[in-house]
Phi, psi and omega in degrees: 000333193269322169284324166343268217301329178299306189286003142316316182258001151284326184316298194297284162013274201297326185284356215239348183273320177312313218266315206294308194294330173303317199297308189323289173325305204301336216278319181263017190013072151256158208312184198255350154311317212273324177296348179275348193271327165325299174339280197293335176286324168303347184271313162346274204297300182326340174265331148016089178312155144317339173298171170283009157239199185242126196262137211269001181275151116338136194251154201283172177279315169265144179239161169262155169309105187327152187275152195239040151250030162250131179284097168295147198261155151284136177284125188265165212309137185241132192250142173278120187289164176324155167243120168267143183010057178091343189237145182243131195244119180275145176291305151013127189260159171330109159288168191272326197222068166317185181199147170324292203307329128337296164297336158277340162294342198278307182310301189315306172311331234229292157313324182270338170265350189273335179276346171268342211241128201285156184053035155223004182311296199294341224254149201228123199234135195244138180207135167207121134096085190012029174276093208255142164233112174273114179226200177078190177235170163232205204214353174196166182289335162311342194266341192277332180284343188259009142284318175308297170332315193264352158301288180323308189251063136279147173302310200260008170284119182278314145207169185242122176271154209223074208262007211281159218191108190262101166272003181049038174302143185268298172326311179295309184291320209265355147292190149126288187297317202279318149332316228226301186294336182283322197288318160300337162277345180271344181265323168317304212304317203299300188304357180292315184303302168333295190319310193282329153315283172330302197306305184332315186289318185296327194283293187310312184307303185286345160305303196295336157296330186270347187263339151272027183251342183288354195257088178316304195320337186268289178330301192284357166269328197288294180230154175288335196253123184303303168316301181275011135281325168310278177329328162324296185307321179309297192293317199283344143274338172291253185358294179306299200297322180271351170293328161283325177304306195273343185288292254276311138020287181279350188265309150315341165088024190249037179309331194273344152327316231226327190251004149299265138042257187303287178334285197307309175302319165286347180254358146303313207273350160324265214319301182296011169263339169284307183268002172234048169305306184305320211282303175343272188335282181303348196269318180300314218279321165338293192301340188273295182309329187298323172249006183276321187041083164282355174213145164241180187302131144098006178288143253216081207236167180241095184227110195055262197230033165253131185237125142206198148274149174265150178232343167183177180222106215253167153281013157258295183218189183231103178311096217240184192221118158306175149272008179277338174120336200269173160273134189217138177264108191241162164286157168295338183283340172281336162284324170308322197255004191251192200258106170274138159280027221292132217247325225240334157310315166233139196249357161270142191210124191262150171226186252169105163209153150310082184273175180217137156252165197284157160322331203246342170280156160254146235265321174315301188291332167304274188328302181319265181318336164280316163305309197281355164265002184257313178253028166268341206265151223268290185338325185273136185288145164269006171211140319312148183279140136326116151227156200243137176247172179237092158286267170200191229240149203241194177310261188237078186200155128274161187244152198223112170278133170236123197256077197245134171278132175230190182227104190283343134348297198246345199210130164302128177267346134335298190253353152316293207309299168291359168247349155315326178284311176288034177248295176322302192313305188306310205282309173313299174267347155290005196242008155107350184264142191259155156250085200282160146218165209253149226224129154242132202231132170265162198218125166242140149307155161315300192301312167306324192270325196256012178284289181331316172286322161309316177296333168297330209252069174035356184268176195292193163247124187272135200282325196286021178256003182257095136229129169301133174241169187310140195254137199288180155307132138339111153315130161287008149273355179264274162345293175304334187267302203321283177342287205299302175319342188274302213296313179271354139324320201278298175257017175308276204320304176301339184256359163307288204271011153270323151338280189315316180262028165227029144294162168306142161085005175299327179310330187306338199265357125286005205277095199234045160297179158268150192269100180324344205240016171254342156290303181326331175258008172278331152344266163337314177290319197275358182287299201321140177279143145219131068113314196260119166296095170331122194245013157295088195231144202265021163252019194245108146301131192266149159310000000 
């Protein structure tokens, strides 16, 4: 009588521990395959000896009444062993002297939890000398491991063969399913309040991230660099949004949701760091110009075989103005890592061409007259002074380098460069010095020259008359006429070209300002709104 009522009040125990723990599941909505199977082990355990299997006797119809200083135990956690190639082996050890009687407790036992549990009706269970033979179907392979399972742990099980014949039935599993989807809608439904509670707390935490990220004034007191306060703003919205994510999470009871989550966003964000390398790469080197600022607006940069003005500097790329007029975009990871040149930086910049005077002048008195036509021109600095070299010496030329500094600020350096050669030129020959280049002349015979007059008048050519004779010398009366006819070229040409340059509109063509209208439009590109936040700012230490 006493053990009855003791297994009464474990009974009661076990239904009242089934149900809390069922709520729990529904409360966390899992599929509706898996409560059943929850079920059917609450059902298990509830017949359940205090011992750690399941006792394979029948319990009598009457018990005597329990003492009532016996406490009921919970039955502790029983793990199913493995199964191999079909077959299940209990950890238990052997009796010596099985008994019918015994083998018929196990089958009775084994058929009465199996008669509770949806999908195990069918499965026909045979045991000799404590050897469970499992037969019949199941509608999947899950429903046959959980009949081995719940076989194995009976006590007097020795081992379970394992013959269940998985019928895939398309009617069971897909009842199953349909089960298992009504029963998670119905749990949504119960769980919507919460829910909305839960979107709320996320939406307000994340608004208020996104409106304090919006207050630039607090960022740009923090740092000076326009970029890195944007990042600031930035990372302090993410950092809300996940804050939100997880208050909305916990309140719904889904932490493990978020750390599901979290795993998968690390092994995406592996793979998207790998196929946006580049993009990273330009994202860093953004962060570097911004605070290296190796250039500012409007400076006049080189950067690899790219020349322009600058106009702005983006979080991508670096906005340049050619000097051809057009816009060129170069990325940032290529301005970081390539050779900037700055024109603008130091605003004196010297430039540099080459004369050849005759063999027979001397090359000092060439420089001399070239230097005092070079620092008649308004453009040029008298510090640094202009000087002129003696490169080498040529075929029939000496060669004369001249090295003049302008302030590329106030002076186009294109045409500085180019009314200095013509000045230098002009000043070398009014001053009697010649600019040979080199001249070949062939000398024919007489016989030759009247082979030639034949050939004008259509008649033949007799062959002995083509022969070359050795080439003579010049008469210096040949020479002199030579001389003069050059002398009166040169000068037709000088009085051409004062004729010309003393028309309207000749100033322009001294004129070696910088050309106002490539500024105006770099002007204009840097007026323009855009979008990009310009990370160039001149309260920024420059390099």
């Amino acid at each position: 009588m006493i053990a009855f009522f003791d297994h009464l009040s474990i009974h009661k125990y076990l239904q009242v521990l089934g149900r809390l723990l069922l709520s729990i599941i529904i409360f966390y909505g899992l599929p509706a395959h898996a409560i059943g199977e929850e079920l059917a082990s609450i059902a298990a355990v509830s017949n359940v000896d205090s011992n750690t299997s399941i006792s394979a006797e029948e319990e009598p119809a009457t018990a005597p009444k329990p003492e009532s200083n016996v406490l009921p135990t919970a039955p502790a956690p029983i793990e199913a062993p493995p199964v191999i190639s079909g077959e299940s082996t209990n950890n238990a050890q052997i009796e010596t002297t099985p008994t019918p009687q015994k083998d018929n407790d196990i089958r009775q036992r084994i058929s009465g939890i199996f008669s509770e549990i949806d999908g195990l009706q069918t499965v026909n269970v045979s045991v000799t000398q404590g050897v469970v033979t499992l037969t019949g179907e199941t509608p999947n392979e899950k429903k046959a491991q959980q009949a081995i399972n719940l076989t194995n742990r009976l006590t007097d099980v020795v081992t379970v063969e394992d013959k269940i014949n998985r019928t895939l039935d398309v009617q069971d599993n897909v009842s199953t399913v349909y089960q298992g989807l009504k029963t998670q809608g119905t749990n949504l439904v119960k769980a919507l309040p919460l829910l909305l509670v839960g979107i709320v707390i996320f939406g307000i935490v994340a608004w208020f991230g996104s409106w304090l990220s919006k207050r630039q004034g607090i960022w740009q007191r923090l740092t000076p660099n326009p970029f890195v306060a944007e990042l600031l703003s930035q990372t302090i919205k993410v950092i809300f949004i996940v804050f939100g994510l997880i208050l909305a999470l916990s309140l719904i009871g889904a932490e493990t949701i978020l750390g599901t989550l979290l795993g998968g966003a690390g092994v995406i964000g592996i793979a998207v760091g790998f196929a946006v390398k580049d993009s990273i790469e330009n994202y860093i080197a953004s962060l570097m110009l911004s605070i290296r600022q190796p250039f500012r607006a409007r400076d006049q940069v080189k950067i690899n075989e790219h020349e322009g003005i600058v106009v702005r500097l983006t979080s991508r790329a670096t906005i340049l103005m050619t000097l051809d007029g057009n816009q060129l975009r170069i990325p940032n990871a290529e301005v970081f890592k390539g050779i900037i040149l700055n024109y603008t930086k130091n605003p004196e910049r010297r430039f540099t061409f080459e004369l050849g005077v005759d063999a027979n002048d001397d090359p000092l008195a060439a420089i001399k007259v070239g230097l005092d036509a070079i620092s008649t021109l308004s453009f040029v600095l008298d510090k640094p002074k202009a000087i002129a070299v003696i490169t080498h010496v040529g075929d029939s030329n000496i060669v004369l380098e001249f090295q003049v500094w302008v302030d590329q600020s106030e002076t186009d350096f294109a045409k500085a460069r180019s009314i200095a050669i013509r000045e230098t030129k002009h000043a070398l020959e009014n001053q009697g010095f010649s600019l040979p280049e080199p001249i070949y002349r062939l000398r024919f015979n007489n016989k030759l020259e009247k082979a030639f007059e034949h050939m004008q008048n259509g008649k033949g050519i007799d062959s002995s008359e083509l022969t070359v004779t050795p080439m003579t010398s010049v008469p210096e009366n040949e020479q002199s006429s030579e001389n003069s006819a050059d002398d009166k070229d040169k000068k037709q040409a000088k009085a051409r070209a004062k004729q010309i340059l003393n028309g309207d509109n000749a100033d322009d063509v001294f004129d070696a300002r910088p050309d106002e209208k490539l500024m105006e439009k770099v002007e204009q590109e840097i007026a323009e709104s855009s979008n990009e936040t310009d990370l160039l700012d001149k309260n920024s230490p420059q390099e």
